[in-house]
NUMITOR-157164 format. One line per 3 residues: number of its first residue (from 0); their letters; for each residue z negated, y, x of C-alpha. Coordinates in pm, 1 decimal, padded with zeros to 6 digits. Each point is the difference from the previous one (the first is absolute). Example, Ala and Ser with C-alpha at 12.3 -4.5 7.8 and 13.67 -1.06 7.14 Angstrom:
NUMITOR-157164
0> AS> -00780.0/-00450.0/01230.0  00066.0/00344.0/00137.0
END
This chain:
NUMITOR-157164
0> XXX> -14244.7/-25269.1/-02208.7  -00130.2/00062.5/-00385.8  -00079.9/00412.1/00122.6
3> XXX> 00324.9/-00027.6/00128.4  00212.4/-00116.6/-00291.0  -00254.3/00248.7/-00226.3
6> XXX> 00156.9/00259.1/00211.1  00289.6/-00054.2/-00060.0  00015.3/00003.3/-00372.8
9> XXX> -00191.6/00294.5/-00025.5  00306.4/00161.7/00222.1  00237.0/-00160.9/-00231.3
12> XXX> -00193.3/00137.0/-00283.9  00037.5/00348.1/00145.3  00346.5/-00005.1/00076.7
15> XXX> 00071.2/-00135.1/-00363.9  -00164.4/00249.1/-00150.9  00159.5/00262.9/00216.8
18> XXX> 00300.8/-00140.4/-00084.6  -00087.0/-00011.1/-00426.0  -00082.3/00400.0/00056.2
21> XXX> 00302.6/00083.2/00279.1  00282.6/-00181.9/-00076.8  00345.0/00054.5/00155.5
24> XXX> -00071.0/00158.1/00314.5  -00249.8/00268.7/-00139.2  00108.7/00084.7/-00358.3
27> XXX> -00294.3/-00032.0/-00243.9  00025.5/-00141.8/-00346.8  00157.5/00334.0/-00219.3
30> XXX> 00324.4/00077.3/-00172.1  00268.0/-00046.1/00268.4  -00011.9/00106.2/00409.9
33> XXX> -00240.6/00307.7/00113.0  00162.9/00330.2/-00051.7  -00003.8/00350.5/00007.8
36> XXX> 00024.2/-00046.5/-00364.3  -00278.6/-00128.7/-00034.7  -00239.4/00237.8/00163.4
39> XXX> 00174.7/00316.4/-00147.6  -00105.8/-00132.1/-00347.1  -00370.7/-00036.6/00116.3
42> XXX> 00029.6/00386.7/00082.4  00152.7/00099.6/-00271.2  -00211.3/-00165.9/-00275.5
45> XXX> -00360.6/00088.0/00203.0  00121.5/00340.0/00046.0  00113.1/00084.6/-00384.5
48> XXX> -00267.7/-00151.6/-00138.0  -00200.3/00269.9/00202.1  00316.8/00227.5/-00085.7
51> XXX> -00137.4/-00002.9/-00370.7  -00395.3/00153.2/00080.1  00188.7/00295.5/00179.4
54> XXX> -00068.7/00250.6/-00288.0  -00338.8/-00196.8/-00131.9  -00145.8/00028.6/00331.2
57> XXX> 00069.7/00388.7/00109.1  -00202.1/00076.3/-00306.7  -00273.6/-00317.6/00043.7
60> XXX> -00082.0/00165.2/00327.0  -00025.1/00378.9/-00122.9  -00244.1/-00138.0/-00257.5
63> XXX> -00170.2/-00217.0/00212.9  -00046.7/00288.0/00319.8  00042.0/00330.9/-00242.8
66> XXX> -00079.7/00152.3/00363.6  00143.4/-00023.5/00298.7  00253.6/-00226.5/-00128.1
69> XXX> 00211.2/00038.0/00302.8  -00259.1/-00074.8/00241.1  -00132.7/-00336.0/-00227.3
72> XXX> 00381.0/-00101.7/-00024.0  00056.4/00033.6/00389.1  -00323.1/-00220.3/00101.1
75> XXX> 00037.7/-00268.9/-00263.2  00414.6/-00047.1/00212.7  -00176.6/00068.6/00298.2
78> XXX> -00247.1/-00248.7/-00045.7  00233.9/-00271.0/-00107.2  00270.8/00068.7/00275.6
81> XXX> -00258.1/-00008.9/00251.3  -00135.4/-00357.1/-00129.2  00408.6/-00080.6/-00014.7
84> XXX> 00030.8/00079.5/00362.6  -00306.8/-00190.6/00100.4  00114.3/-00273.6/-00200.8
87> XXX> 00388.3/-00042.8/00083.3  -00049.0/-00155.8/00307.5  -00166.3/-00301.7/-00093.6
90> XXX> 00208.5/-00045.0/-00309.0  00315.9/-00021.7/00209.9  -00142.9/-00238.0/00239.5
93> XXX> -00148.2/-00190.0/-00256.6  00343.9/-00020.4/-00148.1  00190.9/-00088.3/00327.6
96> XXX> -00268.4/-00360.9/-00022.3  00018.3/-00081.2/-00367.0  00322.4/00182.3/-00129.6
99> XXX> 00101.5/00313.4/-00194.6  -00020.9/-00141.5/-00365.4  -00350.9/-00037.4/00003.5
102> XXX> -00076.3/00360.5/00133.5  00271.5/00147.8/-00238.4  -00229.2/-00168.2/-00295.6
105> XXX> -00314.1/00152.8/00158.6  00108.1/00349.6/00062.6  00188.0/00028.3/-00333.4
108> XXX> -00267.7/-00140.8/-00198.0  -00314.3/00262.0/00165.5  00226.0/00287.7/00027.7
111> XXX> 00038.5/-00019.6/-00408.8  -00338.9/-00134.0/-00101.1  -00098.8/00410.5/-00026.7
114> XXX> 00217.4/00013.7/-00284.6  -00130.3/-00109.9/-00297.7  -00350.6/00172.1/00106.8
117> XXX> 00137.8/00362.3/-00097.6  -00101.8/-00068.4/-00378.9  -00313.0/-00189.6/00084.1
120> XXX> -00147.9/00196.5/00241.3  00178.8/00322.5/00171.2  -00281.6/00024.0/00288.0
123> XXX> 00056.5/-00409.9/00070.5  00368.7/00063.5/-00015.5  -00013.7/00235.9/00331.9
126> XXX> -00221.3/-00159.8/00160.5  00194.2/-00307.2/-00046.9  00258.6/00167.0/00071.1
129> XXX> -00152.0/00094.1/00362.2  -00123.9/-00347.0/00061.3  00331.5/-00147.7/-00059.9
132> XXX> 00130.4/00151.1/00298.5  -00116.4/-00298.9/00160.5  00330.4/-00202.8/-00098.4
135> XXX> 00231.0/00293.6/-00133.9  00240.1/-00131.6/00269.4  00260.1/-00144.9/-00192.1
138> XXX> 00287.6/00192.6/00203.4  -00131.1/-00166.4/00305.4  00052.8/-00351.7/-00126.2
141> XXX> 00298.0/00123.9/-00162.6  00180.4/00137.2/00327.4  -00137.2/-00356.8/00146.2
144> XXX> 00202.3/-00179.4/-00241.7  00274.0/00138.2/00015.8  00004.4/00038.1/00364.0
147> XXX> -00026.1/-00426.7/-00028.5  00331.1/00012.0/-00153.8  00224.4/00256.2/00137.6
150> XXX> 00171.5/00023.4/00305.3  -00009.1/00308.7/00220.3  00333.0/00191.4/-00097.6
153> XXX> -00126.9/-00070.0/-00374.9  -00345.0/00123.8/00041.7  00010.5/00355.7/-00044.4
156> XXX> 00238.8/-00010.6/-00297.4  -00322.9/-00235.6/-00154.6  -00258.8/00203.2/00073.6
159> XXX> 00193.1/00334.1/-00125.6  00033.9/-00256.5/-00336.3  -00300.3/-00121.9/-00039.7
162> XXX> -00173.3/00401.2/00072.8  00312.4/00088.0/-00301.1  -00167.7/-00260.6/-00234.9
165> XXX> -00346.0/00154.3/00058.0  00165.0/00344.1/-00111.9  00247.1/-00140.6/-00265.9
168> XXX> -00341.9/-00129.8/-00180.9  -00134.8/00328.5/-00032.5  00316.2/00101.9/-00183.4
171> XXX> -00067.8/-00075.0/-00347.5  -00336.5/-00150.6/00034.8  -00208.7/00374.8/-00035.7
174> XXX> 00228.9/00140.3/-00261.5  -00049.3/-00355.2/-00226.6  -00392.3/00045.3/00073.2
177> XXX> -00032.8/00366.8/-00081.6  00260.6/-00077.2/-00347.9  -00267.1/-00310.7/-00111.6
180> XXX> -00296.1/00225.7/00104.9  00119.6/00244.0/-00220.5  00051.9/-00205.7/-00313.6
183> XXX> -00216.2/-00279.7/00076.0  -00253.2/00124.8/00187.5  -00111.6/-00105.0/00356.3
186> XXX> -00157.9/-00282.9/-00069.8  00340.6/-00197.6/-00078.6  00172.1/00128.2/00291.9
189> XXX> -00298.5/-00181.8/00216.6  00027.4/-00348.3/-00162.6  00368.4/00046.8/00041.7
192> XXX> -00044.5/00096.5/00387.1  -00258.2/-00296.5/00044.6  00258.3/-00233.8/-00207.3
195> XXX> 00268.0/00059.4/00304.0  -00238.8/-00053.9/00251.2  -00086.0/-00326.8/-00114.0
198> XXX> 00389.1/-00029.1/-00044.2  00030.6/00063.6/00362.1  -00321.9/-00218.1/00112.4
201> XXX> 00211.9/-00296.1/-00245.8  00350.1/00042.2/00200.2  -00173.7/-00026.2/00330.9
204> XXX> -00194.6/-00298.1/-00108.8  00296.3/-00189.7/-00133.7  00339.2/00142.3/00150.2
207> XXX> -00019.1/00148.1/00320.4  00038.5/-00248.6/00311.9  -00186.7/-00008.4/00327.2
210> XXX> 00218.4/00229.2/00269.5  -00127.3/-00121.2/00345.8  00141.2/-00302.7/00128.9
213> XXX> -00213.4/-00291.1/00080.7  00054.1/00032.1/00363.2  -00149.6/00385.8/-00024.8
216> XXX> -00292.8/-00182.2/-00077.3  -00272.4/-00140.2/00244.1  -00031.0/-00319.4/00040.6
219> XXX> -00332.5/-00023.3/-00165.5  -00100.1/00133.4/-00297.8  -00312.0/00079.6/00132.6
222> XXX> 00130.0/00202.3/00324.6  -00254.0/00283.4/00071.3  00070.3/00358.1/-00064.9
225> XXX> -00139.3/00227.6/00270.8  -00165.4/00338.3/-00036.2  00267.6/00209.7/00192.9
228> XXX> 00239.4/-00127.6/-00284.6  -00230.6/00098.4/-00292.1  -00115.2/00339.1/00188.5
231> XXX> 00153.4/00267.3/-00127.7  -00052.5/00216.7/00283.3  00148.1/-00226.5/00217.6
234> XXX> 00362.3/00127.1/-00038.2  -00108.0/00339.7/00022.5  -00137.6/-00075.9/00330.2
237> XXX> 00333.1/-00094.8/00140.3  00210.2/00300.0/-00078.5  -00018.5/00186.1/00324.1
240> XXX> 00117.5/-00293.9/00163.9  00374.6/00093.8/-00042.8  00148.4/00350.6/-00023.0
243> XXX> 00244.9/-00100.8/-00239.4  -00238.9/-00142.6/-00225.3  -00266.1/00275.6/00023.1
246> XXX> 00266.3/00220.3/-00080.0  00111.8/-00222.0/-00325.6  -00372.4/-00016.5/-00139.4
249> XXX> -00100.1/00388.5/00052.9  00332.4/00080.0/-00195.2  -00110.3/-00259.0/-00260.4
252> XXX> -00358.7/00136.3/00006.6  00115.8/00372.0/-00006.5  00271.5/-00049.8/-00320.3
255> XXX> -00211.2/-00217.7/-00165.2  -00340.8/00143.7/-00033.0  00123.4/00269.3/-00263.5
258> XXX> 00246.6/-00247.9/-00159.5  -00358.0/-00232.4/-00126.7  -00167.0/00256.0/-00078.5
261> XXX> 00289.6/00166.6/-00184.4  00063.9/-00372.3/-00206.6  -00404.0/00025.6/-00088.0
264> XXX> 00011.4/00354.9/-00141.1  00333.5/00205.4/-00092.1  00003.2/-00235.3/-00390.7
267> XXX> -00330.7/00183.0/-00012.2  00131.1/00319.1/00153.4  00322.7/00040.6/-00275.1
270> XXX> -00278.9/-00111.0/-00295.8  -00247.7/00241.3/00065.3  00084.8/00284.7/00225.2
273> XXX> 00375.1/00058.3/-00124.3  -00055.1/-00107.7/-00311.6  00261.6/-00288.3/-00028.3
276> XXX> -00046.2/-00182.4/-00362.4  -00034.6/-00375.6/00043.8  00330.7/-00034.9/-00114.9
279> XXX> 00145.7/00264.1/00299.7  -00214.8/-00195.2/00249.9  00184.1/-00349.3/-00145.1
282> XXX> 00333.7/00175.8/00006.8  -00085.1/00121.1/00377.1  -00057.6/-00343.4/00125.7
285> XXX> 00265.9/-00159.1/-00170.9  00237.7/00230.7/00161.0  -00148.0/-00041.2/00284.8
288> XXX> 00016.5/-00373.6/00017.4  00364.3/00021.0/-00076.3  00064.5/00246.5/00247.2
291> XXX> -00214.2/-00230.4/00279.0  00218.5/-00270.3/-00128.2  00287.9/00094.6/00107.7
294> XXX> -00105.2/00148.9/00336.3  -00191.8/-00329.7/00127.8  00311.0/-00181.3/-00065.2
297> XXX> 00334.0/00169.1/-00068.4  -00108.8/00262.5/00259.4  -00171.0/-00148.4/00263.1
300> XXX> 00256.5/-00276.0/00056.6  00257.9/00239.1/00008.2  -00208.0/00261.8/00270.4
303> XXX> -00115.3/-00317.1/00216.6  00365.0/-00085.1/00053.9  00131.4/00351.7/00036.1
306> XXX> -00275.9/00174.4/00218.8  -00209.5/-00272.6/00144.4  -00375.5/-00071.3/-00040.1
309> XXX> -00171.4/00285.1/00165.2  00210.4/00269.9/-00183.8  -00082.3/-00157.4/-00324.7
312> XXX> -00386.4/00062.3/00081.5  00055.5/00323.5/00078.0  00162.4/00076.0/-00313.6
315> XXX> -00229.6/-00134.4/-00179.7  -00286.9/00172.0/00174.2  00227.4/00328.0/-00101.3
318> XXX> 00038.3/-00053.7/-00325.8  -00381.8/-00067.7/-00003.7  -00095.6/00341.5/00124.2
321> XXX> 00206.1/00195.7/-00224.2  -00105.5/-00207.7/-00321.9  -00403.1/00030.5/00117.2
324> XXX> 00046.6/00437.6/00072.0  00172.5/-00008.2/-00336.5  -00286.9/-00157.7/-00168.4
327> XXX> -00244.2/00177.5/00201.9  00160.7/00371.5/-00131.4  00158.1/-00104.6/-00327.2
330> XXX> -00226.5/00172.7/-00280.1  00291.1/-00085.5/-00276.9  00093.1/-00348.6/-00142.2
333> XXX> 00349.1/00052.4/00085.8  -00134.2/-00035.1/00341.7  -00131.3/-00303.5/00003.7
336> XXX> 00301.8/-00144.5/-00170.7  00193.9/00120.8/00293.8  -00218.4/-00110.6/00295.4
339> XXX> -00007.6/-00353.3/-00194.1  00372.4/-00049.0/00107.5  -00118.9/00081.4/00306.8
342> XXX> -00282.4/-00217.3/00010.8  00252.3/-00349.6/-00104.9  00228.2/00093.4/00342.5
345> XXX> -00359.2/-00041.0/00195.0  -00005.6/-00326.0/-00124.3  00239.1/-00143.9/00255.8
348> XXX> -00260.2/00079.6/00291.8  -00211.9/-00299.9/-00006.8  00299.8/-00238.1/-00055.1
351> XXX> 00159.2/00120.1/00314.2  -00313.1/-00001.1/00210.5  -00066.9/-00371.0/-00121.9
354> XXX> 00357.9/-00093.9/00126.1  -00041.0/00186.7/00332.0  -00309.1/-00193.4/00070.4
357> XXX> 00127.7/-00348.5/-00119.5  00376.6/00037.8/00179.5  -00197.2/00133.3/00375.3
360> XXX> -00281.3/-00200.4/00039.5  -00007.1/-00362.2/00139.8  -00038.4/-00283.7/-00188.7
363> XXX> -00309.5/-00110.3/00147.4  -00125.9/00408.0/-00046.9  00079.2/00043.9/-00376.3
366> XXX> -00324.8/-00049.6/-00097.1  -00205.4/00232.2/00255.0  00283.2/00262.9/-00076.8
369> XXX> -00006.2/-00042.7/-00397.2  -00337.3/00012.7/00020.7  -00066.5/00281.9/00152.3
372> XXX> 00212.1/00189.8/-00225.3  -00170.2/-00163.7/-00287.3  -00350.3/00057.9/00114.7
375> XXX> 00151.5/00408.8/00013.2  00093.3/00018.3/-00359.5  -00306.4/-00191.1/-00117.2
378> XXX> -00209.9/00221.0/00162.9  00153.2/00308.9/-00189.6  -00000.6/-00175.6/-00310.8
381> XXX> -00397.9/00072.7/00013.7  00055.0/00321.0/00157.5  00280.9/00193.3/-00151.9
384> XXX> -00162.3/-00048.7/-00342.9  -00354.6/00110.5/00129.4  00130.8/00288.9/00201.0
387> XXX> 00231.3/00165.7/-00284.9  -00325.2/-00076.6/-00239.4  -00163.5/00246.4/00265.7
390> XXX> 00238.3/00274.2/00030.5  00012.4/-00007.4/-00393.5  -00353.5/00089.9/-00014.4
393> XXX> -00035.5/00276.0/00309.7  00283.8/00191.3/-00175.2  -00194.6/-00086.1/-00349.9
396> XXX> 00311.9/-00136.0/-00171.0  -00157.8/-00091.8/-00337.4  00051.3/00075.7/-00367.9
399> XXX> -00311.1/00060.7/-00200.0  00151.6/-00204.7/-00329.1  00284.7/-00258.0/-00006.9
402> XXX> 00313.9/-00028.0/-00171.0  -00101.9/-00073.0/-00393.2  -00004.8/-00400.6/-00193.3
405> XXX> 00405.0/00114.7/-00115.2  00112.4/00065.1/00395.5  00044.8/00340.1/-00083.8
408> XXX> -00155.2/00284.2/00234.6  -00313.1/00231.3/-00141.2  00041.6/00376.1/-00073.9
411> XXX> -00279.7/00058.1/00255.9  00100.4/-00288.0/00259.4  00358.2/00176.5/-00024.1
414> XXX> -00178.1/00348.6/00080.1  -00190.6/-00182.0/00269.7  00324.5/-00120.9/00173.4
417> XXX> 00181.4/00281.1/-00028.0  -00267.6/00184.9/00133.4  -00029.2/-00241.8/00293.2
420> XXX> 00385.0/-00011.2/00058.7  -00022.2/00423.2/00008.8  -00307.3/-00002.7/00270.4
423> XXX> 00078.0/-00317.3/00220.0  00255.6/00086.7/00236.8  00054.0/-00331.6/00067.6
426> XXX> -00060.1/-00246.6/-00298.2  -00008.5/-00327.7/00183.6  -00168.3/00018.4/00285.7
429> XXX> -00026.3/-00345.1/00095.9  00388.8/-00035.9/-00024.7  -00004.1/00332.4/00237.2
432> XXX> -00202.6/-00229.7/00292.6  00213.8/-00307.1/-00045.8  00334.4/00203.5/00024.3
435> XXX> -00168.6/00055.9/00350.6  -00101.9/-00329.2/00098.6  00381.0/-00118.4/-00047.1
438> XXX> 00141.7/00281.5/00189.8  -00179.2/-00128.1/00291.9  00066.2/-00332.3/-00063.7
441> XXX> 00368.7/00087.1/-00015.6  -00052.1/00155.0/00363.0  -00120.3/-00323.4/00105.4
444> XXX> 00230.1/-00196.1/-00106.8  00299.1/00213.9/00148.6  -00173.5/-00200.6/00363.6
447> XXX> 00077.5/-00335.3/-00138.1  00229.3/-00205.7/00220.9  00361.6/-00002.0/-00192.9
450> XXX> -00024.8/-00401.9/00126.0  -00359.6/-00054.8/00007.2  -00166.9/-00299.7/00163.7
453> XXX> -00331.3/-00086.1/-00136.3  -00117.1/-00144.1/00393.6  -00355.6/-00091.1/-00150.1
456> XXX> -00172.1/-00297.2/00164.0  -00244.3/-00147.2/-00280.1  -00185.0/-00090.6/00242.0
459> XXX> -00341.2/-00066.6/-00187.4  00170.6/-00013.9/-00266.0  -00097.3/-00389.7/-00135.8
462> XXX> 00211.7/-00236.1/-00204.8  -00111.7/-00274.9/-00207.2  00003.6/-00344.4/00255.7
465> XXX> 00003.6/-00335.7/-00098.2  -00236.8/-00204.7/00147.4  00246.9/-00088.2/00289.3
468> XXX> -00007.3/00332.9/00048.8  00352.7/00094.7/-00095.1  00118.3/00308.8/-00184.7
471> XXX> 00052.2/-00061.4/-00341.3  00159.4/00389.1/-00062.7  00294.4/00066.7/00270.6
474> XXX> 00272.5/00057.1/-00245.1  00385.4/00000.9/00118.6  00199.0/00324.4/-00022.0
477> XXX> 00083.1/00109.5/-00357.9  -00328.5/-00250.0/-00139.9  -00329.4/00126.7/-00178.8
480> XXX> -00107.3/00354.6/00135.7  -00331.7/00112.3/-00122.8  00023.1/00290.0/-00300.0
483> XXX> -00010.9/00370.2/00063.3  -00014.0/00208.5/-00324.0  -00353.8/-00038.1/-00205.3
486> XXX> -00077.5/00066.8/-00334.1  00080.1/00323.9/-00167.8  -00295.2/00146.4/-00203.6
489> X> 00139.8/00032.5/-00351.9
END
């Protein structure tokens, strides 16, 4: 009778302190009810304070790797994409148990710990850098979140928002870092970029809310967590099981390969093979982010109304092709300024393919499909970077010197590029192979379904139990689907 009654107050115990962390249904202690809001702030502030190194670190990792810059810059992404892929997986279910807040503080905080090692130590920097791949995952918890909140008819306009914010923080954020570089010098524009992270580390901490409902939860905080959901292989496994679905994932693998590896490199590209200042190179990307700005919102609402999902992929798949062959043959800056217009209508792809997924597949199957889709981009995050790294160095795309302390190009550099610009016939090689990759992901995804049906069975597929051995995750229609886009490297 004593055991008994011991019992239960250690229940009531529990459920009070559930109730002091939950309160209301599911809405943690923060400013206000979860929203969208909320989680397009985290992105914005983790991703400008990264914003600021862009210009400190393109000429940190020439001095650091004089040679075979390309190459060093593609392993260190590769290296921490792979360790993001490897890693997602167990993050989200991890977060699915003990909620999104907690993972949003852990992913923020290890993807920006690199940052203040650039002026103590440029070696520990990358390989920090590298390392931190482990939890650079914040769009995954991100996507979660706001997945928690939204309803399906609302989703895609959030994701194409929150995907906006990551580009609307790389506006101003390199073009104020290369200005205090200039004056200041570097090391201010570091303590600055370390001062927002902690910023954004601060707002988490104190003002955003928990996003999944108590009844999302299991019913013990101590519900096991099986392998299958922390294997990230275990998606990949399941693709061929549906046409539809193998279909979705080669298009994502085929358009998204060059589109990493492209984010890891072409900063580098404009700095030291066309001979962009770091003020061009902040004026690029803030024109860019503008640009993307308007086509992840403005533009994709309007196309996913007017021409339906699948077209919208295929545009942007289009769009893709002819920015990448631009790239690959422009030898003049005016170039690249023109196949960066390009490159914002792209931008609309991955938004589209995220709502195609979410609106077709079950509500019991959003987690196998999402998954697998995730798993796909992960898995080029480690391999586009590595692979245009590569092709870099077969074609020996180097420079012997870099661009001088005052951002301004050598006589002999400038001889050296216009010398390379005069022999290569085609100055970006890289950009060449990925045009290629998208054209056949564009023929692929001309066989998707107009109304797909994602007819997966998860089969293996385990979900957290209670001990009673009842689901804890079989969300209703429009509730909680799993994230699809991942990180971005910056």
């Amino acid at each position: 009778m004593t055991q008994s009654k011991k019992k239960k107050r250690a229940n009531r115990s529990l459920l009070l302190a559930k109730k002091i962390i939950i309160k209301d249904g599911g809405t943690a202690q923060g400013f206000g009810a979860p929203s969208v809001y909320h989680a397009v702030i985290v992105i914005f502030l983790e991703f400008f304070a990264w914003g600021l190194l862009t210009a400190p670190t393109l000429v940190v990792l020439h001095e650091t790797f004089p040679k075979h810059t390309f190459l060093m810059n593609g392993l260190i992404q590769g290296v921490k994409g792979l360790l993001s892929f490897l890693s997602a997986p167990l993050i989200g279910a991890l977060s699915d148990v003990w909620g999104r807040k907690s993972f949003l503080l852990l992913t923020v905080f290890f993807t920006c710990a690199p940052i203040p090692l650039m002026k103590i130590s440029p070696w520990w920097y990358f390989a920090v850098i590298s390392v931190s791949g482990v939890f650079a995952v914040t769009f995954s918890v991100v996507f979660a979140y706001v997945a928690d909140i939204t309803q399906e008819h609302e989703r895609s306009m959030a994701y194409g928002l929150v995907s906006a914010t990551f580009a609307a923080s790389l506006v101003t954020s390199p073009a104020i870092g290369a200005y205090l570089g200039r004056v200041y010098g570097d090391g201010l524009v570091v303590v600055l970029a370390s001062a927002i992270a902690m910023l954004d580390i601060c707002f988490i901490l104190v003002a955003v809310p928990e996003s999944l409902p108590e009844k999302m939860r299991p019913a013990s905080w101590g519900a096991p967590i099986s392998w299958e959901q922390a294997d990230p292989f275990a998606s990949l496994r399941k693709v061929g099981q549906d046409s539809t679905v193998l279909l979705i994932c080669i298009t994502v693998f085929l358009s998204y390969l060059p589109e990493a590896g492209q984010y890891s490199s072409f900063f580098l590209y404009l700095r030291q093979i066309m001979g962009f200042s770091p003020e061009s190179v902040a004026a690029f990307i803030a024109v860019l982010g503008l640009l993307s700005i308007v086509a992840q919102t403005v533009v994709l609402s309007l196309l996913m109304r007017s021409i339906g999902n699948k077209n919208t992929i295929l545009l942007g798949l289009g769009f893709q092709i002819l920015q990448l062959a631009w790239y690959g043959f422009g030898s003049e800056p005016w170039m690249m300024w023109a196949a960066g217009a390009l490159a914002a209508m792209s931008s609309i792809t991955f938004p589209a393919i995220s709502a195609l997924v979410s609106r077709t597949a079950e509500p019991d199957q959003q987690g196998v499909g999402q998954g697998m889709v995730t798993g796909i981009r992960g898995l080029c995050n480690g391999l586009g970077p590595a692979l245009y790294g590569f092709i870099f160095y077969i074609f020996h795309v180097e420079l012997d010197a870099p661009p001088d302390g005052n951002g301004d190009t050598p006589v002999h550099t400038q001889a050296h590029l216009q010398q390379f610009n005069k022999s290569s016939i085609i100055p970006g090689p890289p950009f060449l192979f990925g045009a290629c990759s998208v054209l056949l992901a564009l023929l692929v995804a001309l066989f998707i379904p107009e109304q797909p049906h994602l007819g997966l069975r998860p089969g293996s597929w385990k979900k957290h139990s209670s001990p009673h051995g009842h689901p804890h995750s079989l969300r209703p229609p429009g509730e909680a689907k799993e994230p699809l886009l991942q990180d971005s490297n910056v």
